[in-house]
FISE-508215 format. One line per 2 residues: for each residue x, y, z of N, C-alpha, C. Coordinates in nm, 2 decimals, always signed. Atoms other than C-alpha are relative to their C-alpha. Layout:
X,Y,Z,X,Y,Z,X,Y,Z ~ ...
//
This chain:
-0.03,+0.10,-0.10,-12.92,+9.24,-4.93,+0.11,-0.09,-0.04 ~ -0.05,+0.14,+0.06,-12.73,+9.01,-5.16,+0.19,+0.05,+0.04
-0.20,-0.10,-0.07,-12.40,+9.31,-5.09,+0.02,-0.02,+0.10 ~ -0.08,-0.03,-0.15,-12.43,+9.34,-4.79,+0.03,-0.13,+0.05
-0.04,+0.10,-0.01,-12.40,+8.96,-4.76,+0.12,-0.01,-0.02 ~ -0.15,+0.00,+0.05,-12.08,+8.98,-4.96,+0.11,+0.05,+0.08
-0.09,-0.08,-0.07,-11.96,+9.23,-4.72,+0.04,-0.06,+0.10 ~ +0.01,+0.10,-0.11,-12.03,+9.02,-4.44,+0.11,-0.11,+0.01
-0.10,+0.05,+0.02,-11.80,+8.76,-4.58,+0.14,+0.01,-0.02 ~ -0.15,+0.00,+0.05,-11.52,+8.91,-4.73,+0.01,+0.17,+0.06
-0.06,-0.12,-0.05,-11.49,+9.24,-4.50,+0.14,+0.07,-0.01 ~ -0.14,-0.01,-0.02,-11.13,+9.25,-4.49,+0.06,+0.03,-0.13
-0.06,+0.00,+0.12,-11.08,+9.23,-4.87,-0.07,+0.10,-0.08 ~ +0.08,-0.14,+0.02,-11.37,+9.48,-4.93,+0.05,+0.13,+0.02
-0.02,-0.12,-0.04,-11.20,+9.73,-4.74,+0.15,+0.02,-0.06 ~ -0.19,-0.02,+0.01,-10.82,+9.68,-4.81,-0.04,+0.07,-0.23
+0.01,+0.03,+0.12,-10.96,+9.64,-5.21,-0.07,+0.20,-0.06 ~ +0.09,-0.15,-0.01,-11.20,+9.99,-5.17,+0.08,+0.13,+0.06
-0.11,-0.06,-0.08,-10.93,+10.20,-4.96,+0.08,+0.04,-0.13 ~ -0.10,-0.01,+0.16,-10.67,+10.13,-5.27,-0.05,+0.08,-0.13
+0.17,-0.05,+0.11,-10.98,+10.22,-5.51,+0.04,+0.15,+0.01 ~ +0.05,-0.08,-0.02,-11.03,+10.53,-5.33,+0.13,+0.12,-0.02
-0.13,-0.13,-0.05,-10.67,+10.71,-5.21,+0.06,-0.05,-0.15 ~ -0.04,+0.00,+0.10,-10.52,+10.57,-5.56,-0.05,+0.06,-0.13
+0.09,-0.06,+0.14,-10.80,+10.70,-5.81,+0.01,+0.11,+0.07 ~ -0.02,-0.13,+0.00,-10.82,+10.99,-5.64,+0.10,+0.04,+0.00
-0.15,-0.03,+0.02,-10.42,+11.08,-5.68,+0.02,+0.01,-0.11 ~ +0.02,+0.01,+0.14,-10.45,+10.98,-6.03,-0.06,+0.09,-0.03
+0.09,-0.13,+0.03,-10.72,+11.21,-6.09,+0.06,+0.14,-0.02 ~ -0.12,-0.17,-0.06,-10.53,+11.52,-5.94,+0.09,+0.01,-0.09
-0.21,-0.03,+0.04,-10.17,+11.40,-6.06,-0.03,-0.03,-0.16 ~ +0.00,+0.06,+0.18,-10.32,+11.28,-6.48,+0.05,+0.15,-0.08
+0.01,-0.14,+0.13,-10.32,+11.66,-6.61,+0.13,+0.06,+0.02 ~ -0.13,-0.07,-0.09,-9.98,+11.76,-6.42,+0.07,-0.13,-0.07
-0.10,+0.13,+0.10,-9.82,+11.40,-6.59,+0.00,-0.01,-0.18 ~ +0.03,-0.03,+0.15,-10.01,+11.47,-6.94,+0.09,+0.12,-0.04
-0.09,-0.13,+0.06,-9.84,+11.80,-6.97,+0.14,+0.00,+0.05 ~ -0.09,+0.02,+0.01,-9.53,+11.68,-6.86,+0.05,+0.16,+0.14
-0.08,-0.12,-0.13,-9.56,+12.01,-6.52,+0.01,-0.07,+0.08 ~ -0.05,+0.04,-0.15,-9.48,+12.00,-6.18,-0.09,+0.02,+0.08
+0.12,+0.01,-0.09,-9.70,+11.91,-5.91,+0.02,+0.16,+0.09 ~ -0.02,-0.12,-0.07,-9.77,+12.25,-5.74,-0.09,-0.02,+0.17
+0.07,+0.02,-0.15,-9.91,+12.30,-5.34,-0.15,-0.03,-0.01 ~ +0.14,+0.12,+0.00,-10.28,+12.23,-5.43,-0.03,-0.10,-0.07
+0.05,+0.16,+0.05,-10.24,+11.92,-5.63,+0.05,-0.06,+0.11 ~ -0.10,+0.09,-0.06,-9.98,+11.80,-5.36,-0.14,-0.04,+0.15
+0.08,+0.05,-0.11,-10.27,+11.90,-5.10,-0.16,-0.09,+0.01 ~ +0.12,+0.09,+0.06,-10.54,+11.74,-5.29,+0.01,-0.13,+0.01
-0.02,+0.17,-0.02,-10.40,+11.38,-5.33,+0.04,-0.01,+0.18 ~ +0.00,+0.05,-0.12,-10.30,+11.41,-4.98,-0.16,-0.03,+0.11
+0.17,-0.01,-0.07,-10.72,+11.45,-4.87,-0.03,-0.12,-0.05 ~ +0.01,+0.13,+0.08,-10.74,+11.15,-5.11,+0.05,-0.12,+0.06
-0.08,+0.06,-0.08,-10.48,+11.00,-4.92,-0.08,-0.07,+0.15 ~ +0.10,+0.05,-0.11,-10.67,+10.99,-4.63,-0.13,-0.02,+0.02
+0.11,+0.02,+0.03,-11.01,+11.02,-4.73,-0.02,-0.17,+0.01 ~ -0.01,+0.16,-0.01,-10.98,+10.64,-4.83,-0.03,-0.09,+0.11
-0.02,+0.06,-0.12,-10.90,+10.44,-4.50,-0.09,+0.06,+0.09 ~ +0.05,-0.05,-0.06,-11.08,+10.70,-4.32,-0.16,-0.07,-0.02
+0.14,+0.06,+0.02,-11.43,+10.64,-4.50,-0.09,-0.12,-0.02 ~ +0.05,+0.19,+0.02,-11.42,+10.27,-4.58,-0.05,-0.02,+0.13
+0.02,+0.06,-0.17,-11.36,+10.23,-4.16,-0.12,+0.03,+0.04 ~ +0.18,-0.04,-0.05,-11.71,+10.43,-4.12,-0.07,-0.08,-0.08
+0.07,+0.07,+0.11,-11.86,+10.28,-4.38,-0.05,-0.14,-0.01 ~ +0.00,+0.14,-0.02,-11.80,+9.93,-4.35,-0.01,-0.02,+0.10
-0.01,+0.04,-0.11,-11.80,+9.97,-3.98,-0.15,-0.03,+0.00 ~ +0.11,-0.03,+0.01,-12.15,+10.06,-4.03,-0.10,-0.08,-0.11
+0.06,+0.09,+0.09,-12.28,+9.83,-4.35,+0.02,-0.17,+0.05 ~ -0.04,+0.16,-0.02,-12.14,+9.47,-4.20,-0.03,+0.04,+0.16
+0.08,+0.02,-0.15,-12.23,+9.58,-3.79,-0.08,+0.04,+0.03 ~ +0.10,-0.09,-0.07,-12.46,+9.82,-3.80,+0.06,+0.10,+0.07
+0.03,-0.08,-0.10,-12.58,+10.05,-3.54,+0.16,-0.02,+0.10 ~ -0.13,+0.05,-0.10,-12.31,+9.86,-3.31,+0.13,+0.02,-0.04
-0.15,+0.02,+0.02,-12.00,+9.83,-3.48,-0.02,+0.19,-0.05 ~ -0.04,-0.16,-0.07,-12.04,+10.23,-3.52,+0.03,+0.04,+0.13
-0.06,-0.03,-0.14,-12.06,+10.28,-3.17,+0.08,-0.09,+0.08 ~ -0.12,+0.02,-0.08,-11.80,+10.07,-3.10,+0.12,+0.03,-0.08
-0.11,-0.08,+0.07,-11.56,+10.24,-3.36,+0.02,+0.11,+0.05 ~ -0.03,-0.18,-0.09,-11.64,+10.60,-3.22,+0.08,-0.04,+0.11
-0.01,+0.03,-0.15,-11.64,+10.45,-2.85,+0.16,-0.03,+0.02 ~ -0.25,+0.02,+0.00,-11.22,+10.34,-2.94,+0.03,+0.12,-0.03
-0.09,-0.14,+0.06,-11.17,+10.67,-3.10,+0.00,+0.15,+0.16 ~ +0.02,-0.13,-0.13,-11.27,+10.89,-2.76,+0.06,-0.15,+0.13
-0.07,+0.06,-0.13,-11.10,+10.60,-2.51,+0.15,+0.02,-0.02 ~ -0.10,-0.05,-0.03,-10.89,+10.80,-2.41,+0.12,-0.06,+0.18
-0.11,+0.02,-0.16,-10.80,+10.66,-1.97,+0.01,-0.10,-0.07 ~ -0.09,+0.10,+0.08,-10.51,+10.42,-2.13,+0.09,-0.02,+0.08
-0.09,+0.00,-0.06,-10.29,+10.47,-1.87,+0.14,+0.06,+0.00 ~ -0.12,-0.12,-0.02,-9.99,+10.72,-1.84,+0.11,-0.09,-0.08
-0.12,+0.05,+0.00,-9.72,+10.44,-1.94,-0.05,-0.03,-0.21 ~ +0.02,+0.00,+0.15,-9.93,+10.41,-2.30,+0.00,+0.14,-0.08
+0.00,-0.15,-0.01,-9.91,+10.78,-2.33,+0.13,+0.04,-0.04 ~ -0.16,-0.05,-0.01,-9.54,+10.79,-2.28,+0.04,-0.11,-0.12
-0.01,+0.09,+0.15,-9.52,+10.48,-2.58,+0.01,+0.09,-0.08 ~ +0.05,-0.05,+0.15,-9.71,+10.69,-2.78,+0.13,+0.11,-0.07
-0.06,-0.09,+0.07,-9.56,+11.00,-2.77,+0.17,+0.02,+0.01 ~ -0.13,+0.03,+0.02,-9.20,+10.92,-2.68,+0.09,-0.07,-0.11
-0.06,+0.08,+0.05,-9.07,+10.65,-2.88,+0.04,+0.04,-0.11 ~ -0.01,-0.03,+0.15,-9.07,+10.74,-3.24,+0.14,+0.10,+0.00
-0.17,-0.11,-0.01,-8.85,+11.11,-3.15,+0.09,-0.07,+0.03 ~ -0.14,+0.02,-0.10,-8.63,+10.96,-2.88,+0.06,-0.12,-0.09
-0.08,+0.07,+0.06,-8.55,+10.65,-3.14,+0.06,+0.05,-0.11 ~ -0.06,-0.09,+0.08,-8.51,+10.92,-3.42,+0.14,+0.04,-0.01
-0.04,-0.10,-0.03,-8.32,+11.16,-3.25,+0.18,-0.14,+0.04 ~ -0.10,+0.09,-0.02,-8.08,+10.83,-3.09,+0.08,+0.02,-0.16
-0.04,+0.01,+0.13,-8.03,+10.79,-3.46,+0.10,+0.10,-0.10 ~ -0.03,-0.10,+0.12,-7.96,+11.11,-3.68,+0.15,+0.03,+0.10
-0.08,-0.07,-0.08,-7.75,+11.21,-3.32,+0.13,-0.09,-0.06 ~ -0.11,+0.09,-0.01,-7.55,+10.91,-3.36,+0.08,+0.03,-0.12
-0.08,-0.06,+0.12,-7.48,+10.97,-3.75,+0.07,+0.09,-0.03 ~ -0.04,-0.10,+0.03,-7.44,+11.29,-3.71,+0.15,-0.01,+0.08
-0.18,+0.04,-0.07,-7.09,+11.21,-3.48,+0.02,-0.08,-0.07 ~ -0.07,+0.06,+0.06,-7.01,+10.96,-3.64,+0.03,+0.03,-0.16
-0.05,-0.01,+0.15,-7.03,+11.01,-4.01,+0.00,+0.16,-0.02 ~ +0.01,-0.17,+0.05,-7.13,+11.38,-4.10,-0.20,+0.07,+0.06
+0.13,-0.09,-0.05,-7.33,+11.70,-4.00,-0.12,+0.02,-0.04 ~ +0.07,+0.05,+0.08,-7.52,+11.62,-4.24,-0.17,-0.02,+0.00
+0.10,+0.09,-0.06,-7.75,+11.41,-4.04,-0.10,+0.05,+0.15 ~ +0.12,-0.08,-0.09,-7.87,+11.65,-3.80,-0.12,+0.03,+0.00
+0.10,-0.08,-0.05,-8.18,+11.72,-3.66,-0.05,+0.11,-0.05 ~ +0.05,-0.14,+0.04,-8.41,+11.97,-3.87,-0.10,+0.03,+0.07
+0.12,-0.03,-0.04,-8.73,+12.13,-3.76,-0.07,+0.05,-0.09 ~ +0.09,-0.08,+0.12,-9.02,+12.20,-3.98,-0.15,-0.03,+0.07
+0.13,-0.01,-0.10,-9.32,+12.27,-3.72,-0.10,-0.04,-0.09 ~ +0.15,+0.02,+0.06,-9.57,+12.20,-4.00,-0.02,-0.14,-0.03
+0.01,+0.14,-0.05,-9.50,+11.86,-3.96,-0.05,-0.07,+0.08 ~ +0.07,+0.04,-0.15,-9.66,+11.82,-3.65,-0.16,+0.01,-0.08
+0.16,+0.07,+0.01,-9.99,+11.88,-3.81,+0.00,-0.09,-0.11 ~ +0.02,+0.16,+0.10,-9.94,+11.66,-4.11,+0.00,-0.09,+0.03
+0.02,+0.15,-0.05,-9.84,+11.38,-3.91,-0.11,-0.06,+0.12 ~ +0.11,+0.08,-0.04,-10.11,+11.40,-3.70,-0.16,+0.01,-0.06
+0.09,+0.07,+0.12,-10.37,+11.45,-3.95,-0.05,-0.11,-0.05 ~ +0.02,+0.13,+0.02,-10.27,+11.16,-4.08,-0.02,-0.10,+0.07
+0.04,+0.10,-0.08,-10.26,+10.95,-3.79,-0.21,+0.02,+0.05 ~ +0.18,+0.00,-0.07,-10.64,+11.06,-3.67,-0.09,-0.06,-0.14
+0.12,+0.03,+0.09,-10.77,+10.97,-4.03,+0.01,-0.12,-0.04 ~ +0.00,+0.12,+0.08,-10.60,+10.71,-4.18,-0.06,-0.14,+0.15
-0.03,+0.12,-0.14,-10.59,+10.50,-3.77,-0.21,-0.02,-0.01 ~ +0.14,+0.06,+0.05,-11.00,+10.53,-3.87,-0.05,-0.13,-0.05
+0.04,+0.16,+0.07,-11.00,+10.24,-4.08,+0.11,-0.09,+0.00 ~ -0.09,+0.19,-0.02,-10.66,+10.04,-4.03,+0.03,-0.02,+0.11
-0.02,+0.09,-0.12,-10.68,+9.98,-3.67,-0.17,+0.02,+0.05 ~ +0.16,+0.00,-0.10,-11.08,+10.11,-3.62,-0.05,-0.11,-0.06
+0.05,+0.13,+0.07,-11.19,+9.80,-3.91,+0.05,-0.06,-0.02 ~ -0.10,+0.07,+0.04,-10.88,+9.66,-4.08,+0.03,-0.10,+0.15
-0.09,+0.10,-0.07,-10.69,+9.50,-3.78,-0.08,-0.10,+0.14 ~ +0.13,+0.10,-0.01,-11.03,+9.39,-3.60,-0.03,-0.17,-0.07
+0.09,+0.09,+0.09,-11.09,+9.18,-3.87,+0.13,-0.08,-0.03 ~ -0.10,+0.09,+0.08,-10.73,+9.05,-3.95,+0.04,-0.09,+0.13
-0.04,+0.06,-0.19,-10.72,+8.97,-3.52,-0.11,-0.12,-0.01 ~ +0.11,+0.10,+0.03,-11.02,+8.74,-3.62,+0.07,-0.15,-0.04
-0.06,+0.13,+0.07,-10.80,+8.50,-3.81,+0.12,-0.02,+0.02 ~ -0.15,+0.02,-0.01,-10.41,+8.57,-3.73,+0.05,+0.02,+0.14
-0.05,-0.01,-0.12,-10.21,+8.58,-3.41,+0.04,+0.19,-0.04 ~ -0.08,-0.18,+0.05,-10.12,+8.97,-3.34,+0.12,+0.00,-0.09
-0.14,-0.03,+0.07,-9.74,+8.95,-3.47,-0.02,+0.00,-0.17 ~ +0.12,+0.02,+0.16,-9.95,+8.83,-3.79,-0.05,+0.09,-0.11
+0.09,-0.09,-0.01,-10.18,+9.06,-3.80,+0.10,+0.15,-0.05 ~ -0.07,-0.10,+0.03,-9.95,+9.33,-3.77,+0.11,+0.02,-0.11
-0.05,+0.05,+0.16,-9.72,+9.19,-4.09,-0.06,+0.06,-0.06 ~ +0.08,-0.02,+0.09,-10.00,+9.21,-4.27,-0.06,+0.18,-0.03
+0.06,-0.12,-0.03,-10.12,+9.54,-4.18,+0.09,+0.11,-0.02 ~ -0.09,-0.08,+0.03,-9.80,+9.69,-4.19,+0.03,+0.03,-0.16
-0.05,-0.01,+0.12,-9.72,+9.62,-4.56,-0.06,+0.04,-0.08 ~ +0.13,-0.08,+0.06,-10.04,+9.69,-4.67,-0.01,+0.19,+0.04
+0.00,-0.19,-0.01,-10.02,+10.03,-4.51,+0.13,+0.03,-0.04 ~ -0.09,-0.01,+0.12,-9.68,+10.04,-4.67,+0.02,+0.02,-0.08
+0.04,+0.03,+0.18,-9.75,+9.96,-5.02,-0.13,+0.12,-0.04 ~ +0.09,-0.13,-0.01,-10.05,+10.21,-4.96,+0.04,+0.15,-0.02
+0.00,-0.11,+0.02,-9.84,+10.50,-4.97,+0.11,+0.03,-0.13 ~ -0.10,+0.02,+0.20,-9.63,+10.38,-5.32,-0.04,+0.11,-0.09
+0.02,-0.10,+0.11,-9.79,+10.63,-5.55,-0.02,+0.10,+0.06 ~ -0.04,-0.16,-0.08,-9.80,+10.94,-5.36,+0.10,+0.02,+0.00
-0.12,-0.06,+0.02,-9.47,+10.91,-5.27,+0.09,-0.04,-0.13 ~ -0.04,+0.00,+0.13,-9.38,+10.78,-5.65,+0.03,+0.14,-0.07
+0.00,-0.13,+0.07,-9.49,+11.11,-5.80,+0.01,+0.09,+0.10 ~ -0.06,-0.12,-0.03,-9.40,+11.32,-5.51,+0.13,+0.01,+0.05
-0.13,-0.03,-0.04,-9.05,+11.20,-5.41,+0.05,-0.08,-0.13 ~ -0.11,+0.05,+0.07,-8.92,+10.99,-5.70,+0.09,+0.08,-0.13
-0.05,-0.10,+0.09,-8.84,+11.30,-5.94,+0.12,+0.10,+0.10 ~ -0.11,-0.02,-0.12,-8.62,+11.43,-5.66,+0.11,-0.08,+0.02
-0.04,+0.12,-0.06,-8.49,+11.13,-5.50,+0.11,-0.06,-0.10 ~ -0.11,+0.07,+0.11,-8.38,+10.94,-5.81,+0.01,-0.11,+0.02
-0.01,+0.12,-0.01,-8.22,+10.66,-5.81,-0.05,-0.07,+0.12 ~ -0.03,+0.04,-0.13,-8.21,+10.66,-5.44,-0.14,+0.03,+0.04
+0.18,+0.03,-0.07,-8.62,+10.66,-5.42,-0.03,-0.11,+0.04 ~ +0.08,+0.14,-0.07,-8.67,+10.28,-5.40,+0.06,-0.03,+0.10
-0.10,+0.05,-0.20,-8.39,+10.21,-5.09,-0.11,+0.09,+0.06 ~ +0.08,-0.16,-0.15,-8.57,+10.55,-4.92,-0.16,-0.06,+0.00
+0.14,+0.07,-0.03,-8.91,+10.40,-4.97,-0.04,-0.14,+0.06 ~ +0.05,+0.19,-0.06,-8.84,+10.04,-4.89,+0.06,+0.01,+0.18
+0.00,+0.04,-0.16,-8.66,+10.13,-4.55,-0.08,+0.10,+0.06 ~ +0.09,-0.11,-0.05,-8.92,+10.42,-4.47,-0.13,-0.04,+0.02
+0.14,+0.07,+0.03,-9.25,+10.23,-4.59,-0.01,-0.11,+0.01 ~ +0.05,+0.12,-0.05,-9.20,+9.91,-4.55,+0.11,-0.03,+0.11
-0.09,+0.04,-0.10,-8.92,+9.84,-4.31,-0.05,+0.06,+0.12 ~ +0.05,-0.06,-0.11,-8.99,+10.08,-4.04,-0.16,-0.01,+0.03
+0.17,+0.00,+0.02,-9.37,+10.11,-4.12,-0.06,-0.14,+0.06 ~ +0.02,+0.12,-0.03,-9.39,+9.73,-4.05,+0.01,-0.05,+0.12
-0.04,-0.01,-0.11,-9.21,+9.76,-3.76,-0.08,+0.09,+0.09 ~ +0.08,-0.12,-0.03,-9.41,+10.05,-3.63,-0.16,-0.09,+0.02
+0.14,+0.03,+0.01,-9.74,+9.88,-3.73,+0.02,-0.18,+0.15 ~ -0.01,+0.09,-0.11,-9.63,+9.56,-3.51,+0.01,+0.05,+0.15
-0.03,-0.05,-0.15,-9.57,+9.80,-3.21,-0.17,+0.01,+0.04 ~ +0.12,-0.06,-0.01,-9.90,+9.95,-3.29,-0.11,-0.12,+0.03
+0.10,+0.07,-0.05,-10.12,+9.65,-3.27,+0.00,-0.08,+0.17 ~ -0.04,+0.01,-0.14,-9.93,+9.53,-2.95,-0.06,+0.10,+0.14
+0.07,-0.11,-0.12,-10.05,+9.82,-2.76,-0.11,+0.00,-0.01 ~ +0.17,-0.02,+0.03,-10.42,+9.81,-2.93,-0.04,-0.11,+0.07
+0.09,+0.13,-0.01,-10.45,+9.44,-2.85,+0.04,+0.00,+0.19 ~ -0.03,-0.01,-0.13,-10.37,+9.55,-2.48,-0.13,+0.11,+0.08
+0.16,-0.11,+0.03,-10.65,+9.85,-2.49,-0.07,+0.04,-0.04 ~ +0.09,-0.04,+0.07,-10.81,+9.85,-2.72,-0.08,+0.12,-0.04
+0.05,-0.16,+0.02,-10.81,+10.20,-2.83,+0.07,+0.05,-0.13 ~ -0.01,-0.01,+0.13,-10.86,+10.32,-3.16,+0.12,+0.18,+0.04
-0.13,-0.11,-0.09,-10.69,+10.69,-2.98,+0.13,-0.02,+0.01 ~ -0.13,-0.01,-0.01,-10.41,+10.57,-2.91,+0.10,-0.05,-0.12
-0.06,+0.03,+0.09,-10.32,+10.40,-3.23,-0.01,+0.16,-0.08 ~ +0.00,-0.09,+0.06,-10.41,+10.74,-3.37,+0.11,+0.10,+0.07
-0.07,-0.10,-0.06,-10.20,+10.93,-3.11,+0.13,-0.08,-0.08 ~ -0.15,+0.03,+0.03,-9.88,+10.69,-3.19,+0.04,+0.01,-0.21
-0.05,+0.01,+0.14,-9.95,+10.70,-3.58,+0.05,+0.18,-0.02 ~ -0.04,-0.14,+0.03,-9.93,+11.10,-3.57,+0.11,+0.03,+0.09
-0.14,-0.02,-0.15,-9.64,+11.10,-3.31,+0.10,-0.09,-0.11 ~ -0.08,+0.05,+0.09,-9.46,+10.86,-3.58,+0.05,+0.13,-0.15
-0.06,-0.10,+0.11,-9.50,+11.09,-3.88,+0.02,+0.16,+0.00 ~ +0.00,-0.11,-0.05,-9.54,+11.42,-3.68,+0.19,-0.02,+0.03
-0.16,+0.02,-0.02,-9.15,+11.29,-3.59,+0.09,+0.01,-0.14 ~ -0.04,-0.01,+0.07,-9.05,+11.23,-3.90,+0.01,+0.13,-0.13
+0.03,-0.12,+0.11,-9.18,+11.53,-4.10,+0.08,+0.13,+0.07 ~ -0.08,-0.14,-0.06,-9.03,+11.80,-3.82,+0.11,+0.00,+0.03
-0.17,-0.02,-0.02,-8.67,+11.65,-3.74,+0.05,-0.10,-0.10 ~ -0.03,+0.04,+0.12,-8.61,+11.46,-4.10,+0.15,+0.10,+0.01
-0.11,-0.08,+0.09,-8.27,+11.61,-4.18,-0.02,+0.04,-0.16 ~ -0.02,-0.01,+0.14,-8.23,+11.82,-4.50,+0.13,-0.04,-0.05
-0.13,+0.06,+0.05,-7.98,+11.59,-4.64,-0.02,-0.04,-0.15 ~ +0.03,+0.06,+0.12,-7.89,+11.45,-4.97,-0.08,-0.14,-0.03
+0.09,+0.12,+0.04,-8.05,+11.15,-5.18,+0.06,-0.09,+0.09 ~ -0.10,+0.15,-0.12,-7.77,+10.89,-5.01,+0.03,+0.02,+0.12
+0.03,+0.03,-0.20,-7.80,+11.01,-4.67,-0.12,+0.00,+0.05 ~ +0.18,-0.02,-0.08,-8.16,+11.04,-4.64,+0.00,-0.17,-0.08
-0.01,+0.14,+0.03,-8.09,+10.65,-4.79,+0.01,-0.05,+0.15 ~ -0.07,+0.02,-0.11,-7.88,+10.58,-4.49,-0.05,+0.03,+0.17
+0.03,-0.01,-0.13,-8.02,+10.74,-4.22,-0.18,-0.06,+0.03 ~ +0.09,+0.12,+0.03,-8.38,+10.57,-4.35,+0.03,-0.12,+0.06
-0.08,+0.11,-0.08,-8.17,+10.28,-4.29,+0.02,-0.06,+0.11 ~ -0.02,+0.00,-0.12,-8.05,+10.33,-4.00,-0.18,+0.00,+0.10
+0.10,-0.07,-0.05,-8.36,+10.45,-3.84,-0.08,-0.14,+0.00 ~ +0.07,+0.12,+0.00,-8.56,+10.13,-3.95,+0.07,-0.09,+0.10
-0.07,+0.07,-0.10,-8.28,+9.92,-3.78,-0.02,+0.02,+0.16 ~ +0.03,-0.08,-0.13,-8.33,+10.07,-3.46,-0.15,-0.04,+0.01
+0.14,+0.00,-0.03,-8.71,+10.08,-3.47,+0.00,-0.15,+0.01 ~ +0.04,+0.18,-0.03,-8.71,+9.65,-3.53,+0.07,-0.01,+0.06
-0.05,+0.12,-0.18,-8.46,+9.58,-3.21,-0.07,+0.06,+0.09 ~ +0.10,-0.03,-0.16,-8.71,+9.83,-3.03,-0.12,-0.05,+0.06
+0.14,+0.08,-0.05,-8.97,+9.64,-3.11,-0.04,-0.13,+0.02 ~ -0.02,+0.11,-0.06,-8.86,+9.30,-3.12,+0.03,-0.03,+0.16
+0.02,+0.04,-0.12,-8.77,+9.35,-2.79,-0.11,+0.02,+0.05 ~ +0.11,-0.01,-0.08,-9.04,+9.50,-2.66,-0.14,-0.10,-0.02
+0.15,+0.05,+0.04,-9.35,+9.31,-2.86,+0.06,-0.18,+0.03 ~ -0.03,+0.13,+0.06,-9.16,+8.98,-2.96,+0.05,-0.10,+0.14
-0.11,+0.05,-0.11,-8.85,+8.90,-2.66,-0.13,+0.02,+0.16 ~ +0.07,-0.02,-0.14,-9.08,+9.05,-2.36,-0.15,-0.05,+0.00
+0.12,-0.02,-0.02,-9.41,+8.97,-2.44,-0.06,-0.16,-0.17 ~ +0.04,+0.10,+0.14,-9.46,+8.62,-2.64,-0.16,-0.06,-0.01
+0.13,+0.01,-0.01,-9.82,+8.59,-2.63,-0.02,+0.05,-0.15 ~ +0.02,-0.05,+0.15,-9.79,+8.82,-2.98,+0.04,-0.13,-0.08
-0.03,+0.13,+0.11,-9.61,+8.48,-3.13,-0.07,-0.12,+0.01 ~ +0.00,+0.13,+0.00,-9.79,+8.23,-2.96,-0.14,-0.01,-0.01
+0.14,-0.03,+0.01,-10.18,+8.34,-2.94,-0.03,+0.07,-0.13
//
């Protein structure tokens, strides 16, 4: 009784604290005997930490939905994940935005600086990125952003949420892009994970705190990285810098207008 009190109180820091715990020890685990012997991560460690990856977020959201509400706050975590009538114009958010701001992007590069910047396709991107959005959107918009809407204004909320799910994906992509990457891993991480991601996550609670649908945060989070993983250019370290870059810049005037300029209720409630 005396836990689940604790949970009671400090839900928010339980879960963000247990999440980190979970997708971080398990990576470690996987990636210790592949670092000890100085090999290279091969396709089932890479797909192991990524189950780890989302296991985390995923299980805390049931978990804690279910130890701090009960009966109830389960069935009103499923009950977001199947509300699906959202209306046609959140649909077209979802699954538009992310490509069509992409695509603006790499097109533009690609005329202006080099071919470089073109548009790839790697179909197997589409289910990665929505894998990820259906598991991880479990626990940081089905518990997480519940609980941070309790105490902060959305625009807040989504800060918070963003950087944390940012910073969340630091060691994964440490050991699986920074031996590549190089020098040019912390720019590509800081405007990919926290720049855009922050931005992105502020879009994402704007639409949640409008219908409240755990669905559609999961449709826009795999429509985000389903985008990124199939038309990514295979470019070098300093243009996959640049067009990171670029890309973030774009996503924060799309969403400052849309969340911040059109709709001030996010800054002022």
């Amino acid at each position: 009784m005396k836990d689940t009190n604790i949970l009671k109180r400090h839900p928010i820091y339980t879960y963000f604290i247990a999440t980190y715990l979970i997708s971080w020890g398990g990576i470690l685990v996987v990636a210790y005997p592949k670092l000890a012997s100085a090999s290279t991560f091969e396709f089932p460690d890479i797909g192991m930490m990524f189950l780890f990856m989302l296991f985390g977020p995923s299980f805390m959201g049931i978990l804690l939905s279910g130890l701090v509400y009960g009966k109830s706050g389960l069935k009103d975590l499923f009950s977001k994940m199947i509300k699906i009538k959202i209306g046609v114009k959140w649909y077209l958010l979802a699954i538009f935005t992310v490509p069509i701001l992409l695509l603006i992007t790499l097109l533009g590069l690609s005329i202006t600086l080099s071919d470089a910047f073109l548009p790839g396709f790697q179909v197997i991107g589409i289910i990665l990125g929505f894998a990820a959005g259906h598991f991880e959107e479990i626990g940081w918009t089905g518990f997480a952003l519940p609980e941070l809407l309790k105490k902060h204004i959305p625009i807040k909320a989504g800060i918070i949420l963003g950087l944390l799910w940012g910073v969340w994906h630091f060691l994964a992509d440490y050991l699986g892009a920074s031996a590549s990457l190089g020098a040019t891993w912390l720019p590509t991480f800081f405007f990919r994970y926290l720049m855009a991601l922050v931005a992105y996550r502020i879009l994402m609670v704007w639409a949640y705190s409008r219908v409240k649908s755990v669905f559609l945060a999961q449709l826009m989070h795999g429509c985000f990285s389903g985008s990124l993983y199939l038309l990514g250019p295979v470019s070098s370290n300093e243009d996959a810098v640049i067009w990171n870059g670029v890309f973030a810049a774009v996503l924060w005037i799309f969403t400052i207008y849309v969340v911040v300029i059109r709709n001030r209720k996010m800054v002022t409630e």
